[in-house]
C-alpha positions as CSV (number, residue, x, y, z in Angstrom):
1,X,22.1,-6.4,72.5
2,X,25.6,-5.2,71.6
3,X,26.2,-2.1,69.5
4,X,28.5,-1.3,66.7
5,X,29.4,2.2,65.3
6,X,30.3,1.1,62.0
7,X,32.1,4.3,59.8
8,X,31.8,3.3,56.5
9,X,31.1,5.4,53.1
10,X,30.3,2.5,50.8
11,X,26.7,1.6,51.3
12,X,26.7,-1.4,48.9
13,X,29.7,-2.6,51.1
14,X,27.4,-2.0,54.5
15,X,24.9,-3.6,52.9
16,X,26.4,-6.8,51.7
17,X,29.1,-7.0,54.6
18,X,27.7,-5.9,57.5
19,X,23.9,-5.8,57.3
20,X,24.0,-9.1,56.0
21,X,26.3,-10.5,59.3
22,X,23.7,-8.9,61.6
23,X,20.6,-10.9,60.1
24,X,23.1,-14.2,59.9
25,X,23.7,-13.2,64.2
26,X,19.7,-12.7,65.1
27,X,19.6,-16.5,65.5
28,X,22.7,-17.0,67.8
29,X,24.2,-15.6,70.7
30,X,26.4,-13.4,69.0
31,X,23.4,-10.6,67.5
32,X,23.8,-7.2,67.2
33,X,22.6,-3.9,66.0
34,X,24.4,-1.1,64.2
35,X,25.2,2.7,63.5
36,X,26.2,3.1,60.4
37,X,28.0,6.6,59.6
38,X,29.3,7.6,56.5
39,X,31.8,10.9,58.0
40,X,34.0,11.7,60.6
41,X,31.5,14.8,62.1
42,X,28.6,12.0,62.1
43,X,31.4,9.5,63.6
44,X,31.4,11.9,66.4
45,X,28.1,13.2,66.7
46,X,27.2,9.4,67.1
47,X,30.0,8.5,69.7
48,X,28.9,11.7,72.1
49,X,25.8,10.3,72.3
50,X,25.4,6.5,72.0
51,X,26.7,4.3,74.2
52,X,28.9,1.2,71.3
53,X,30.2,-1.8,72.5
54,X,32.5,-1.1,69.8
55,X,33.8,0.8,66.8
56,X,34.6,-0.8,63.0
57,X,36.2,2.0,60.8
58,X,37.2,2.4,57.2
59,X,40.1,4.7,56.9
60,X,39.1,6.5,52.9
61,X,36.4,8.2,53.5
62,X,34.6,9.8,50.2
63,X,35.0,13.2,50.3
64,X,37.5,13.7,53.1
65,X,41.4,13.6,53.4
66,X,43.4,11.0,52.9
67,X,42.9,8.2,55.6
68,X,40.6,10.4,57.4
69,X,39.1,7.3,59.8
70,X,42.5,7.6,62.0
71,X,40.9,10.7,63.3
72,X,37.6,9.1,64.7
73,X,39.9,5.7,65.7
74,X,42.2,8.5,67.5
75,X,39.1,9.8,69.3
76,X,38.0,6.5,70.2
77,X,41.1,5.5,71.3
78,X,41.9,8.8,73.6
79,X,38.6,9.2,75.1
80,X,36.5,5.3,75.2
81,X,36.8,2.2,76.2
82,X,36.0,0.0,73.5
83,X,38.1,-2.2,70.9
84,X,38.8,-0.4,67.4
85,X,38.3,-3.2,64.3
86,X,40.1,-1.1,61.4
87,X,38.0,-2.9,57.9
88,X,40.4,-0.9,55.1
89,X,41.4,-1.7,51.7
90,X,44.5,0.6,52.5
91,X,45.5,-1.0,55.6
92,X,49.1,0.6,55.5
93,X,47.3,3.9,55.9
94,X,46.8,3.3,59.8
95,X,48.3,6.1,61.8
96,X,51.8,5.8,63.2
97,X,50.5,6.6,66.6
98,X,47.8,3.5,66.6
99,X,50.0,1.0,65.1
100,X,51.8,-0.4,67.4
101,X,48.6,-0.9,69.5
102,X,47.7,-3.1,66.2
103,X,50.3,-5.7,66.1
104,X,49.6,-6.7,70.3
105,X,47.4,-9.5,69.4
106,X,46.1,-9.4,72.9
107,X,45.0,-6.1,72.8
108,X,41.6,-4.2,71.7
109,X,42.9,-3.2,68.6
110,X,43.1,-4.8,65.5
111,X,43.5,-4.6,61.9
112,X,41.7,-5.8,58.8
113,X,41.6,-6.1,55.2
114,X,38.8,-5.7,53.1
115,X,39.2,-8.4,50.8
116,X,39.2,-11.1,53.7
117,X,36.2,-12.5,55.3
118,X,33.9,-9.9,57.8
119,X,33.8,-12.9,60.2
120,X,36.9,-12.4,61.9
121,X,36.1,-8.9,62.6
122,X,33.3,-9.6,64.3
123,X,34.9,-12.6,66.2
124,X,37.2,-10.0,67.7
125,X,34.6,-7.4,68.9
126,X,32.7,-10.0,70.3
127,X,35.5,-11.6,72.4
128,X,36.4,-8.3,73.9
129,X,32.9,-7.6,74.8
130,X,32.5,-11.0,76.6
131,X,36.1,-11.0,78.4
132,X,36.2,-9.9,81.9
133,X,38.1,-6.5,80.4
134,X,34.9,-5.8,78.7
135,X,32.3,-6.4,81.6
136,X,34.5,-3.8,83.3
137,X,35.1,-1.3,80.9
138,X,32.7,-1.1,78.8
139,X,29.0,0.5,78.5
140,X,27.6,0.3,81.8
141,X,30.7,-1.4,83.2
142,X,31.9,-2.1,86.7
143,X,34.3,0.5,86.1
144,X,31.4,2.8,85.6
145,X,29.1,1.8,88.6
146,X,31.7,1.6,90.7
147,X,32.8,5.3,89.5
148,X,29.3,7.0,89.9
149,X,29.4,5.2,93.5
150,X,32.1,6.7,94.4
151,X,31.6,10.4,93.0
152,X,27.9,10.5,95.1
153,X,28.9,8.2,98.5
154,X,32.8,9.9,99.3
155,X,33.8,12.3,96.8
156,X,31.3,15.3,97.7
157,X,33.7,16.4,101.0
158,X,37.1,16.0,99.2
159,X,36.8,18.5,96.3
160,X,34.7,21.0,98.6
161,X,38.2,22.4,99.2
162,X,38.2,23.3,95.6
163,X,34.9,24.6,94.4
164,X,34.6,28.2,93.0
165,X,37.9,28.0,92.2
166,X,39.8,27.0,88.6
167,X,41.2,23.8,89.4
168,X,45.2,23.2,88.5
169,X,46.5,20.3,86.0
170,X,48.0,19.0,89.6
171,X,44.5,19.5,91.5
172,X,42.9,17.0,89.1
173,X,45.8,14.6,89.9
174,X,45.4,14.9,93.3
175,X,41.5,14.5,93.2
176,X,42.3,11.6,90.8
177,X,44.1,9.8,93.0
178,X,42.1,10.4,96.3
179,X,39.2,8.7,93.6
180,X,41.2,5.7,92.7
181,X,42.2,4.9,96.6
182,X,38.4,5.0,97.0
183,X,38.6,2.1,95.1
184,X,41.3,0.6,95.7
185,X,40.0,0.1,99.2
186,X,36.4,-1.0,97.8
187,X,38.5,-4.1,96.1
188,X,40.3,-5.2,98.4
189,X,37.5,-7.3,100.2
190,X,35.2,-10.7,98.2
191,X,31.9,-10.4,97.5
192,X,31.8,-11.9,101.1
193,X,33.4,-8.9,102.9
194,X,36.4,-11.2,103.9
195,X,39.6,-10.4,102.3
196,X,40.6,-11.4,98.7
197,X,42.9,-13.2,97.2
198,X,45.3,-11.7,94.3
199,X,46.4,-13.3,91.5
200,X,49.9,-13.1,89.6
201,X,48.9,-9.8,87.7
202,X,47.6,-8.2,90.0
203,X,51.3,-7.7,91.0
204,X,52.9,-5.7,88.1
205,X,51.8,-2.7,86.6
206,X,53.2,-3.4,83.2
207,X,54.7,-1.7,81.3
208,X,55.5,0.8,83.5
209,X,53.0,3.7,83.6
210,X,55.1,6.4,85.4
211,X,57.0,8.8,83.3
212,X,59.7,8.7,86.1
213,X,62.0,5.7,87.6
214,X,60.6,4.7,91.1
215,X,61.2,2.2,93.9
216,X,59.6,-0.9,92.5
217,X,60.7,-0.6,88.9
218,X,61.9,-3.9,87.0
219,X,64.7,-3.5,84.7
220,X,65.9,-6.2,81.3
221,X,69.7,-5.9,81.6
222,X,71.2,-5.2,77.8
223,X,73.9,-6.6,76.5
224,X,75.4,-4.6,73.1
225,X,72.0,-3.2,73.3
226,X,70.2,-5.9,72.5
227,X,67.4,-7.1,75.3
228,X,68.8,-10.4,77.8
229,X,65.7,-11.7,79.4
230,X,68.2,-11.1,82.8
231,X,65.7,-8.9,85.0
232,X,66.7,-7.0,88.3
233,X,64.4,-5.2,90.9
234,X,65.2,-1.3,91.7
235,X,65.0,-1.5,95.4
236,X,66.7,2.0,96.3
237,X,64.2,4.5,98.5
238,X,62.1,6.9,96.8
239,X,63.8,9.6,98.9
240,X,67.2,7.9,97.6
241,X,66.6,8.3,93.9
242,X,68.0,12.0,93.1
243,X,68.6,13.1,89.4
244,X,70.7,11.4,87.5
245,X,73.4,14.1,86.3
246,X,74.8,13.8,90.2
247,X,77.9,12.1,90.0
248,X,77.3,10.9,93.5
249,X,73.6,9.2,92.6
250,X,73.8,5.4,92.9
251,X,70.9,2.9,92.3
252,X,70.6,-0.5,94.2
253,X,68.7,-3.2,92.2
254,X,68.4,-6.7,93.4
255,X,68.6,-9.8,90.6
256,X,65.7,-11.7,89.8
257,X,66.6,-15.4,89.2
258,X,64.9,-17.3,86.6
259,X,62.8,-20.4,88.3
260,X,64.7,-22.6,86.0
261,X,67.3,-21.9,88.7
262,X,64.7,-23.4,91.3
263,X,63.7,-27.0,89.3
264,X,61.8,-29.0,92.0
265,X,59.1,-28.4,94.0
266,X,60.4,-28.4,97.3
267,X,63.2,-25.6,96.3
268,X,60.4,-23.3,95.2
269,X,57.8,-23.4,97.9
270,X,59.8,-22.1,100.8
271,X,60.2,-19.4,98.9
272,X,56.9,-18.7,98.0
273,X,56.1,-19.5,101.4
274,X,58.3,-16.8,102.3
275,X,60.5,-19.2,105.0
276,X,63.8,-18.4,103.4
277,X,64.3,-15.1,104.0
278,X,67.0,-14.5,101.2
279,X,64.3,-14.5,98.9
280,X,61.2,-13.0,97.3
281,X,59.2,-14.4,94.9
282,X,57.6,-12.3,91.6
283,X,54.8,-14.2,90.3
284,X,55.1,-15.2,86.2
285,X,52.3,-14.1,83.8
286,X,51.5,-13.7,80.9
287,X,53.3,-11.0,80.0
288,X,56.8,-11.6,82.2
289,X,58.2,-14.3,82.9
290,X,58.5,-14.0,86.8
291,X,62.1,-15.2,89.2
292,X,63.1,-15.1,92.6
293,X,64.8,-11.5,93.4
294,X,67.6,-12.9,95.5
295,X,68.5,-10.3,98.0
296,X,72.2,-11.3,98.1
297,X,72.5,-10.2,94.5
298,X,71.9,-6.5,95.6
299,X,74.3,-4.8,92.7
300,X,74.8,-0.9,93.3
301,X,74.9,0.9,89.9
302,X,75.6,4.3,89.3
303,X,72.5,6.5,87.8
304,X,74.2,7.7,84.9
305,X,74.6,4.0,83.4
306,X,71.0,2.8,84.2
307,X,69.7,3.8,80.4
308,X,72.9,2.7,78.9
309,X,72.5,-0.8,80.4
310,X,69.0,-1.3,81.4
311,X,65.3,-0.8,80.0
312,X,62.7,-0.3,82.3
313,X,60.0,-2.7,81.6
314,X,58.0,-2.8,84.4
315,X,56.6,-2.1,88.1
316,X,55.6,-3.5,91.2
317,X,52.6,-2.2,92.8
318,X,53.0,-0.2,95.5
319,X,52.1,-3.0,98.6
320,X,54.3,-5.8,97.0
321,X,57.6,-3.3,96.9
322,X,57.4,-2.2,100.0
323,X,56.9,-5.4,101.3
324,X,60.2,-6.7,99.8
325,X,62.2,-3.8,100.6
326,X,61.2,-4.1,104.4
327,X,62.3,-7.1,103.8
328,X,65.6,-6.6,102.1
329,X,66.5,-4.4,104.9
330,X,65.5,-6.9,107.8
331,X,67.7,-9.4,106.1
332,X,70.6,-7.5,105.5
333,X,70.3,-5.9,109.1
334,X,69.9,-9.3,110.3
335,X,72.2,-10.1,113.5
336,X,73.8,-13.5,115.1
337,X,74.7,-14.8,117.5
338,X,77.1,-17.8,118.6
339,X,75.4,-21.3,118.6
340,X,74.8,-22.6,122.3
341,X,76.0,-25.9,123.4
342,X,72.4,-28.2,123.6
343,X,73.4,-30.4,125.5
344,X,74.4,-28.5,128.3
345,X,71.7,-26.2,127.6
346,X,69.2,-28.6,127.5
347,X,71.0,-30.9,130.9
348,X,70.1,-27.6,132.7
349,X,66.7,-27.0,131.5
350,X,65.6,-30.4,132.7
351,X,66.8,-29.6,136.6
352,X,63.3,-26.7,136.3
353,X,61.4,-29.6,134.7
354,X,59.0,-31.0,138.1
């Protein structure tokens, strides 16, 4: 059954709200149980030791500071994974810091009023929990199993090195990412054991997570500052992109062409096919809209205009950027040769035929 820490000081409000949803929810599908706090020490007293599908949290507490539930949705949000329902009669009170998580629509935290119905609220948890991002994140996920797997199969040999010793802020990165291309290589076969098949956001790791530009990075040109919807591809090396204050430092970035560029079938599948070699196609998603990065728009651009001109939006994951700059520099080192006469060609071929 799912499990709701529900931080709320009122307990008329509980009562009549949420108690009185839970009984409605025994009958259906949709039933759950509750924790019901009344402070932000009990808040977290209750999240260190109970596993909660998901959080609902007034933001006035009685008694404490003013919109003192930020602190426990802060918590939740730093250190869980679970979606946030903020139920507040002062919903302008939400911290700075959480609300811009609150107005993605798509994301796993959202933002009520008191005076409206409880249904919604509940409507939201619920979909979180039953999406796939739920089955994998949350209590007892796939995230989790897959995690414990790891740490007691593989994991025992690689931090060996560093055991009786105080381990680094860089050490933890390290054994981080030895952890996640554990997994990485766990997923890359079906439940078969033959190899998978991706799908388009699989590609993009968006927005882009690395505090620094890399090789793979997808830019939104801008024009008087304003955003253009015209996206290019940063295709120089990694061992090419040197700081930006050298007046020397160029980057190269390849334009992605909007499919609308593309409108027929047969134009669009030799490129996804990969039989034009030109070309390279970025899947769309939900969250961007996709092209074809044409490798004969390769622009160089010096560094020091990149943030006047461009926002970084995006990134390629590692295996799909390398891919297309291999192949970027096999069609630009690509070689001819003169066309042979077939007929004579083909007039002496046919004297070796028997």
């Amino acid at each position: 059954m799912r499990n709701y820490m529900i931080l709320e000081d009122d307990d008329e409000y509980v009562n009549n709200t949420y108690k009185t949803a839970q009984t409605d929810s025994e009958k259906t599908d949709a039933s759950f149980s509750y924790v019901h706090v009344k402070s932000v020490d009990a808040a977290r007293i209750e999240l260190a030791k109970t596993r909660f599908n998901g959080a609902i949290i007034d933001l006035h507490l009685a008694g404490g500071g003013m919109a003192e539930g930020n602190e426990v949705a802060k918590q939740i949000h730093r250190d869980y994974f679970m979606p946030i329902a903020v139920v507040s009669g002062f919903t302008d009170s939400v911290d700075p810091e959480l609300r811009g998580f609150a107005l993605d629509e798509t994301g796993f935290f959202r933002v009520f009023n008191k005076s409206q119905m409880i249904a919604p609220v509940f409507e939201f948890l619920l979909e979180v929990e039953q999406s796939c991002v739920g089955q994998i994140f949350g209590p007892g996920g796939e995230m989790s199993r897959m995690l414990s797997d790891i740490f007691w199969k593989h994991l025992g040999g690689v931090v060996k090195q560093w055991q009786g010793q105080k381990m680094s802020d860089l050490d933890r990165k390290r054994v981080l990412r030895n952890a996640v291309a554990h997994m990485f290589g766990a997923l890359q076969s079906n439940n078969e054991g033959e190899w998978d098949k991706c799908l388009p956001g699989e590609v993009y790791i968006w927005p882009a997570i690395c505090p620094k530009e890399m090789t793979g990075d997808i830019y939104e040109e801008l024009e008087n500052k304003k955003r253009t919807e015209r996206f290019f591809l940063l295709a120089t090396p990694s061992c090419d992109i040197v700081s930006k204050s050298s007046s020397e430092a160029i980057r190269h970035v390849i334009r992605i062409l909007p499919f609308s560029d593309f409108p027929s079938k047969g134009k669009i599948e030799n490129k996804i096919s990969k039989k034009e070699h030109r070309y390279h196609v970025l899947p769309p998603t939900a969250f961007f809209v996709g092209g074809v990065a044409d490798f004969a728009s390769l622009n160089m651009i010096p560094a020091s205009d990149m943030d006047a001109h461009y926002i970084r939006v995006g990134s390629l994951v590692e295996p799909y950027w390398r891919e297309i700059v291999n192949r970027l520099g096999a069609w630009l080192g690509r070689q001819g040769t003169p066309e042979f006469e077939k007929k004579l060609l083909l007039k002496s071929i046919r004297k070796q035929w028997p």
